[in-house]
C-alpha positions in Angstrom: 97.0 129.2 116.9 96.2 131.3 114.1 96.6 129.9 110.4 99.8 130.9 108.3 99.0 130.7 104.5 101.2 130.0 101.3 100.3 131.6 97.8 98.7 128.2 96.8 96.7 127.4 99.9 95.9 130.9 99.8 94.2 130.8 96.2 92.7 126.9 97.2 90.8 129.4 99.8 89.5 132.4 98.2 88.4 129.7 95.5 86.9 127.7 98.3 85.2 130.7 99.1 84.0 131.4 95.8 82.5 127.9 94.9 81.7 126.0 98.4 81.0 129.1 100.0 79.1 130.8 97.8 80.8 134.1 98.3 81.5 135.6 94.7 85.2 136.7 94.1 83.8 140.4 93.3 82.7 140.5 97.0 85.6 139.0 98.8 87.8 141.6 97.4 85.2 144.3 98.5 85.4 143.2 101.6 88.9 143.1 101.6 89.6 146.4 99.8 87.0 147.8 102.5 88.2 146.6 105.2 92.1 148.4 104.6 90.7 151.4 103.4 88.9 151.7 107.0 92.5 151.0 108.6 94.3 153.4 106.5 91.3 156.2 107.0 91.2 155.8 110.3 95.1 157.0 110.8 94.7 160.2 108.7 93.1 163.5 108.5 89.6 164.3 106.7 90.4 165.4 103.4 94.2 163.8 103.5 95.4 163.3 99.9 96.3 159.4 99.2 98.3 158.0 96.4 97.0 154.8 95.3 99.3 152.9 93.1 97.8 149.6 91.1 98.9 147.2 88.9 96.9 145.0 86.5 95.6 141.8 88.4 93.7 141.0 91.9 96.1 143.6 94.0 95.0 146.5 91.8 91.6 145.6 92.1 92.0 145.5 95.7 93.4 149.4 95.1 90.6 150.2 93.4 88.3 149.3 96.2 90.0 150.7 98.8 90.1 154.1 96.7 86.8 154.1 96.4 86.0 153.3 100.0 88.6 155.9 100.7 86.7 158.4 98.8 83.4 158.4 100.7 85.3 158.5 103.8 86.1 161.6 103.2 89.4 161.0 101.9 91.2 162.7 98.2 92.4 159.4 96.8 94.1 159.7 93.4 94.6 156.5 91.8 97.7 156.3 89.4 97.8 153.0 87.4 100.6 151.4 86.0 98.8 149.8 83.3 96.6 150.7 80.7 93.0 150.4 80.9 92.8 147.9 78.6 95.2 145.4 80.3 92.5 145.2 82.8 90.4 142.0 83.4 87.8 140.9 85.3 87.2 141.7 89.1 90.0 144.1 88.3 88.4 145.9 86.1 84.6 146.2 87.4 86.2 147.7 90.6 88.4 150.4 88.2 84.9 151.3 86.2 83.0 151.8 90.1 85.7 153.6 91.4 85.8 156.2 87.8 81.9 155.9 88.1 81.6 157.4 91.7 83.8 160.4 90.4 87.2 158.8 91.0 90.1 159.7 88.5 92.5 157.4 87.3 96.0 158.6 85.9 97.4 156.1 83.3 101.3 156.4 83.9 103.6 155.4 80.8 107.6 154.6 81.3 108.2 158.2 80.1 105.8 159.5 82.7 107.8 158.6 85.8 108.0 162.5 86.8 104.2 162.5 86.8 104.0 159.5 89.5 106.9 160.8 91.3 105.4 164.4 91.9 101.9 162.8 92.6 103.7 160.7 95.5 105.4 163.8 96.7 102.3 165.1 97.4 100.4 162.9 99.4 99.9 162.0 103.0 99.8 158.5 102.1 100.7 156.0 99.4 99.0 152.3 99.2 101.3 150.0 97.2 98.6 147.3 95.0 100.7 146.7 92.3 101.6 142.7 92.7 100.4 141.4 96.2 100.6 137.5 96.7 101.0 136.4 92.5 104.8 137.9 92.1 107.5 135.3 91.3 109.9 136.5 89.0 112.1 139.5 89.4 110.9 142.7 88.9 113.0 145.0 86.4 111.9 148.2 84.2 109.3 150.5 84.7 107.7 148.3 88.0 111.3 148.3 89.6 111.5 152.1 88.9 108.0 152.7 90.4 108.5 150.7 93.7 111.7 152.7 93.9 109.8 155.9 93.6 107.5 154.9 96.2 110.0 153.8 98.9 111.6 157.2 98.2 107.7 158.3 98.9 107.5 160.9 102.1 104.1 159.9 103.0 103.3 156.7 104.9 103.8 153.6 102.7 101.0 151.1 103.6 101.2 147.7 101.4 98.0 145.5 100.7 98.1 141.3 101.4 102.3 141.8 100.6 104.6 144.4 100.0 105.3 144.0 95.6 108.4 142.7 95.5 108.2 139.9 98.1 107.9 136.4 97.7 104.4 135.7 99.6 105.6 131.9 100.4 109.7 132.8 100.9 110.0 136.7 101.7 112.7 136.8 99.7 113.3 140.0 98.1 112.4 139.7 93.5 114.9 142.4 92.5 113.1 145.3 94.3 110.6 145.3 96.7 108.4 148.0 98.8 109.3 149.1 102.2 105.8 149.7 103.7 105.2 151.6 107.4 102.0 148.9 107.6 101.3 145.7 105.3 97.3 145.2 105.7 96.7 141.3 104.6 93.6 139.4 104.0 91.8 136.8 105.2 95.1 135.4 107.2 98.9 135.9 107.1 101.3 134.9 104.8 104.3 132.6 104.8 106.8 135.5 103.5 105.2 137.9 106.5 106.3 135.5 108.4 110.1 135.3 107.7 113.0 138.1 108.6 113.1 139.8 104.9 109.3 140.0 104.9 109.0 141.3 108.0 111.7 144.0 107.2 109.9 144.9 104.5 106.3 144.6 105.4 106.6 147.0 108.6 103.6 146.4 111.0 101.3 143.7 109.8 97.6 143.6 110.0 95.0 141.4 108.8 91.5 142.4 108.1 88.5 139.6 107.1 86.9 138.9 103.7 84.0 137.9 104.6 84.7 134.1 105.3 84.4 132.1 108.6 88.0 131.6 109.8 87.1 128.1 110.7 86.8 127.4 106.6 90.7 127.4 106.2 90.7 123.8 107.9 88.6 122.6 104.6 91.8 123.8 102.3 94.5 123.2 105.0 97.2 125.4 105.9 101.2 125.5 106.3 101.8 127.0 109.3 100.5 128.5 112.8 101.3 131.4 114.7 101.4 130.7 118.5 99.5 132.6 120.2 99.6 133.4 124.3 96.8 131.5 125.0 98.7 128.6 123.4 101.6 128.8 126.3 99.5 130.2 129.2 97.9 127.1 128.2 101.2 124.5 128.7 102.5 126.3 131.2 99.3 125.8 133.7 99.5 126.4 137.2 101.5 124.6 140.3 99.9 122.8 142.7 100.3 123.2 146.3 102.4 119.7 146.4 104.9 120.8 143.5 108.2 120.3 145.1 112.0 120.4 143.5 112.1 116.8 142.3 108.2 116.7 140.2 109.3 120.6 139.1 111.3 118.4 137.1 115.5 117.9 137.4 117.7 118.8 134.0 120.8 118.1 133.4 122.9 120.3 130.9 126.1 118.4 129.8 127.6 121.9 128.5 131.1 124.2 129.2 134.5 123.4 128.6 137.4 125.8 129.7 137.4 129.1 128.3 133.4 128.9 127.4 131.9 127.7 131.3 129.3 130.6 130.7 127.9 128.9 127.8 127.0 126.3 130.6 126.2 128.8 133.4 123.8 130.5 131.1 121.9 127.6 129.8 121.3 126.2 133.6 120.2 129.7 134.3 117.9 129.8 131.8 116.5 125.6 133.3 116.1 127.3 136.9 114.4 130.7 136.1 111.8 128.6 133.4 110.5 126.1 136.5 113.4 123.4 136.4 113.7 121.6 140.3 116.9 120.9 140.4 119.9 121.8 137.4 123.3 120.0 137.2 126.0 120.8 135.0 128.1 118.0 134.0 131.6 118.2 132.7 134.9 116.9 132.9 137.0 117.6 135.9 138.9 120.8 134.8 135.3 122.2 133.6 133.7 121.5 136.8 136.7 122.9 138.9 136.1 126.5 137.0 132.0 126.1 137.8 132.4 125.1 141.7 133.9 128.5 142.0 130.6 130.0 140.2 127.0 128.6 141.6 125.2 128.5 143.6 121.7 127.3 143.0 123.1 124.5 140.2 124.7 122.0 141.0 127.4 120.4 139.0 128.8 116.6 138.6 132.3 115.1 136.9 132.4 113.0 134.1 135.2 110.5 134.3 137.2 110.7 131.2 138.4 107.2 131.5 134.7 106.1 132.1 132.9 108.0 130.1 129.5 106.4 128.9 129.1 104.7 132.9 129.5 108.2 134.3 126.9 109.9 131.9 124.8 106.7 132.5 124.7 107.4 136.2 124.0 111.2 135.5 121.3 110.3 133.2 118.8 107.9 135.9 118.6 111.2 137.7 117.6 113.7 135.2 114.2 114.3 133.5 115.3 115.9 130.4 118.8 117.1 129.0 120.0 120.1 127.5 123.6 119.2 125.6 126.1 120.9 123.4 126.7 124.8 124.4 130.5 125.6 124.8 131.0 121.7 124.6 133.8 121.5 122.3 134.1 119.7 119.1 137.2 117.3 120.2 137.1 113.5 120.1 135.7 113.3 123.6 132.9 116.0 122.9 132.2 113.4 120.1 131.9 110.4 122.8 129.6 112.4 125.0 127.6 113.9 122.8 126.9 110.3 120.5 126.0 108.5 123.7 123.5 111.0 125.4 122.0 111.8 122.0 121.7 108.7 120.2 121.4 106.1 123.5 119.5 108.3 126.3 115.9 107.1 126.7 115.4 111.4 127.8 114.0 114.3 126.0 117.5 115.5 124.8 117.6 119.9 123.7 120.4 119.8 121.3 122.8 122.6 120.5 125.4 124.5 119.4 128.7 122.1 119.1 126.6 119.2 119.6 124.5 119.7 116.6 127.8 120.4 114.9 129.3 116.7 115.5 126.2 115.5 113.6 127.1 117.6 110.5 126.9 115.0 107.3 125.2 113.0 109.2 122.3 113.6 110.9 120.4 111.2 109.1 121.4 109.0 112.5 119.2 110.9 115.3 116.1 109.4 113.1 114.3 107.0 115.5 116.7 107.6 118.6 115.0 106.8 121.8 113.5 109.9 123.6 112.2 113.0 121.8 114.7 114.7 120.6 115.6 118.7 119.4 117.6 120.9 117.5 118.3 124.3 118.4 120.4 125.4 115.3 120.7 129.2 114.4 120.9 129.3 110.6 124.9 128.3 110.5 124.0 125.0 112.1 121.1 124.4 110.7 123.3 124.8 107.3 125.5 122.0 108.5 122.8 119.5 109.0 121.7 120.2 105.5 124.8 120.2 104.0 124.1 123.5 102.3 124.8 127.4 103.5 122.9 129.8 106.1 122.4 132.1 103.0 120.1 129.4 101.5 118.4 128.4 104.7 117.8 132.2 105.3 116.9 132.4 101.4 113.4 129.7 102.7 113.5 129.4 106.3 110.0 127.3 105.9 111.8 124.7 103.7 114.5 124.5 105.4 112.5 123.8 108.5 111.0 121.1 105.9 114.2 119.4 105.4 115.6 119.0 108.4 112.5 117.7 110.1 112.4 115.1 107.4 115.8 114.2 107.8 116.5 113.7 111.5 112.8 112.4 112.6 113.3 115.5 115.0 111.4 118.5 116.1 113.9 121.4 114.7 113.6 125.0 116.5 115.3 127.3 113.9 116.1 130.5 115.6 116.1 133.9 114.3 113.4 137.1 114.1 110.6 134.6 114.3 111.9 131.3 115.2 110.2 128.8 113.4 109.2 125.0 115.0 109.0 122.0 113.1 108.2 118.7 114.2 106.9 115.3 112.0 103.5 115.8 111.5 102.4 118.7 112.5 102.6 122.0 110.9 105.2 124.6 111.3 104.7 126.2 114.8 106.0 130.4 113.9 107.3 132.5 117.5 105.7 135.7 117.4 107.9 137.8 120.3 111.4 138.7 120.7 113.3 141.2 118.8 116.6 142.9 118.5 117.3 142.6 122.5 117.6 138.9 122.3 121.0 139.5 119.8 123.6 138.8 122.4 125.9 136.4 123.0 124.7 133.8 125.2 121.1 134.3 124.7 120.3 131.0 122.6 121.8 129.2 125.8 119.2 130.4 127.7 116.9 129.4 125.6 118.5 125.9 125.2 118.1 125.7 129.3 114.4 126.7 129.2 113.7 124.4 126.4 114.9 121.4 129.0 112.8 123.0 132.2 109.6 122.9 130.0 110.6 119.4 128.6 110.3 117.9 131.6 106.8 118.7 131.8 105.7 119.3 128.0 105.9 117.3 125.0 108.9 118.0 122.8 107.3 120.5 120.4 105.0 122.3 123.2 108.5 122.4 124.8 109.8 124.3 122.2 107.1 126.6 121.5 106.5 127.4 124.5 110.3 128.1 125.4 110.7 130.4 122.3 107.8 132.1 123.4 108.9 132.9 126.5 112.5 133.7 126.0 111.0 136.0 123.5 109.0 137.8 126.0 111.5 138.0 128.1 114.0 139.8 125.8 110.5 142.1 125.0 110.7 143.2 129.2 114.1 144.0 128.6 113.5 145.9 125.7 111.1 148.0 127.1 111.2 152.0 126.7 113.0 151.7 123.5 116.3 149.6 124.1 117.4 147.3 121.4 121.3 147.0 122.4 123.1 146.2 125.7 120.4 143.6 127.4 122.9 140.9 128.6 121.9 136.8 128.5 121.5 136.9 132.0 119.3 139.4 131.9 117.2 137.6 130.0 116.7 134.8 132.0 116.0 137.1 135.1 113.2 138.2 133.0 111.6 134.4 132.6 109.7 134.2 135.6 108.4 137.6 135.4 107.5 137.0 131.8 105.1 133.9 133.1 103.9 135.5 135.6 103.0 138.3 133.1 101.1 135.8 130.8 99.2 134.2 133.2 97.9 137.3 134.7 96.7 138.5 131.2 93.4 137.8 130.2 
């Protein structure tokens, strides 16, 4: 997995660097500042005119580099600075007196001077935002909010170094303004705020270049979060043996549908039986049922006596590996019944979702300590109702929100969205890095819900998870392929799974 870094661990490492390291500040930001401007060269034209626009701390010294690197690549870098000279400090500084001392020329813009820095923008191939970087976390307003507006109005290609100004390196929240870059080139390792939906939107292709520092050094200053990576699932998805056969393949049992929403159920045992799962049963009261007899054929589907409730779900439960509960359930009295005995009593990893997560709103403090592994599925609606807030502020810090709800269920949480995230007690935040706009269809997190009990039969829970989000991002990435980002149906999707596995294994 590769290392996901907030604004503090971020600084704990570049001053790791500095002191244990014995790498001096001055030459991790040459290496940084070297190692964009080699990107950015490499994607234009000898000669091509670039607009480097810097601020007064680390990120315009990073400009300055990259400038100057810039310049003897053959480049016609013209540096406009939104600061005076004299506001200039340090590493900032040395790198603005190497970069005038090779021949570069720096143009000091005032407030009055916006025409300059708009015509100079207007003019080049390329603009390079180093104006704030990771340090921003206040709103920007004035002449900074007017000059990130000028740049996004910029015709050239907008790249951003370590993070777009104007986003919150830890939240990706947007501070007032913020720049909307074609490429974000980061150093040393990714950010938090890359990592979220705003962020993302904002920070356009992300790339990360080296500083100079062993990668193995971050586990000396620890680190928030992890991307997965494919090796990560080809990994926990292995290979079958010769003697795999239906019942060791793993048997799931979705407790899911209700009348009017039976696809909700169809979908998620779809999504079991194209992700590896044996042998899928849906289980549902006797009008549910009646409406699915009519529909499978691979699944197979069992009635839970309303009279008898908990002894029927107890004799569904000895013969099921792992259960997926809650999509199209209903949120009725007897919803409740089901959903409180399989979650809170079954001894069975238990993929929880949609109405069953919302029968635990105000109180999911009670799935703490349940027996069997259990996890959340909530989009950021439901995720809101186990936190008692609103999707605007679980969107506002997806990471924290993970945070909380980990801490207070005891449960690994899978928070979906562009980039799911995956929390579990203990370990660090697990970050999804496929999918896309494909996967935005009704239906689609039921697949996932399925898949997530197919690869809990044979996974722990949070492997389970990562690896299903993975997948069912992959999948929707098949689907999406020669440009479509509308129209994939769920099912679709899950015809994709096995096709997506196959695809990873094969890869080297």
């Amino acid at each position: 997995m590769i290392p996901v870094l907030s604004r503090a661990e971020m600084r704990a490492f570049d001053a790791h660097a500095s002191a244990a390291c014995q790498v001096p500040s001055l030459l991790l930001m040459e290496n940084a500042g070297r190692g964009a401007a080699d990107l950015i060269a490499a994607r234009l034209e000898r000669g091509a005119r670039v607009a480097v626009v810097c601020g007064a701390g680390n990120n315009g010294g990073d400009g300055f580099v990259v400038a100057r690197r810039l310049l003897t690549l053959g480049c016609d870098p013209r540096v406009y600075s939104l600061v005076p000279r004299d506001r200039l400090t340090g590493d900032a500084l040395a790198n603005q007196r190497s970069f005038v001392g090779v021949g570069g020329s720096v143009v000091e813009v005032e407030p009055s001077q916006a025409h300059e820095l708009g015509a100079g923008l207007d003019a080049a191939e390329a603009v390079v935002d180093a104006i704030f970087g990771t340090g921003l976390d206040r709103e920007i307003t004035g002449f900074f909010r007017q000059a990130i507006e000028l740049i996004n109005g910029a015709r050239g290609r907008i790249i951003a170094l370590d993070v777009p100004s104007g986003i919150d390196a830890d939240t990706g929240a947007v501070l007032g303004v913020a720049i909307r870059a074609h490429t974000t080139i980061t150093f040393a390792h990714p950010k938090l705020g890359l990592w979220t939906p705003s962020g993302l939107e904002h920070a356009g292709k992300v790339e990360v270049v080296d500083i100079g520092v062993p990668n193995q050094e971050v586990a000396r200053v620890g680190h928030h979060a992890e991307i997965v990576e494919a090796s990560d699932v080809r990994g926990a998805i292995g290979t079958r043996g010769v003697k795999t056969h239906k019942v060791s393949a793993g048997r799931v049992l979705v407790i899911a549908g209700s009348p009017g929403k039976i696809g909700a159920a169809l979908l998620a045992a779809r999504g079991a039986l194209r992700a590896g799962a044996g042998l899928v049963t849906i289980a549902g009261f006797p009008e549910t049922t009646a409406l699915l007899d009519q529909r499978v054929l691979e699944i197979m589907t069992a009635r839970i006596d309303p009279d008898k409730i908990e002894e029927s779900l107890d004799q569904l439960l000895e013969r099921a590996d792992a259960v997926a509960i809650g999509p199209g359930l209903g949120l009725g009295d007897q919803a409740r019944r089901i959903v409180d005995h399989v979650v809170l009593h079954a001894e069975k990893l238990k993929v929880v979702d949609a109405d069953a997560i919302t029968h635990f709103s105000g109180r999911a403090e009670q799935l703490r300590g349940v027996p069997g592994a259990v996890v959340l599925t909530p989009h950021s609606g439901e995720m809101a109702r186990i936190l008692s807030g609103t999707a605007a502020e679980v969107e506002a810090d997806r990471f924290a929100a993970v945070a909380r709800a980990v801490a207070l269920t005891g449960s690994v949480v899978l928070l979906k969205g562009h980039r799911t995230l995956i929390g579990a007690p203990d370990e660090r935040v697990a970050v999804n890095p496929t999918g896309g706009s494909a996967l935005a269809t009704g239906g689609s997190g039921d697949v996932l819900t399925g898949m997530l009990a197919a690869f809990g039969t044979q996974l722990t829970a949070r492997r389970a998870a990562y690896t299903a989000a993975y997948v069912h991002g992959s999948a929707g990435e098949r689907r999406s392929a020669q440009g479509v980002d509308r129209g994939v149906l769920a099912h679709e999707i899950a015809d994709e799974v096995p096709l997506a596995i196959g695809a990873l294994r094969l890869s080297p």
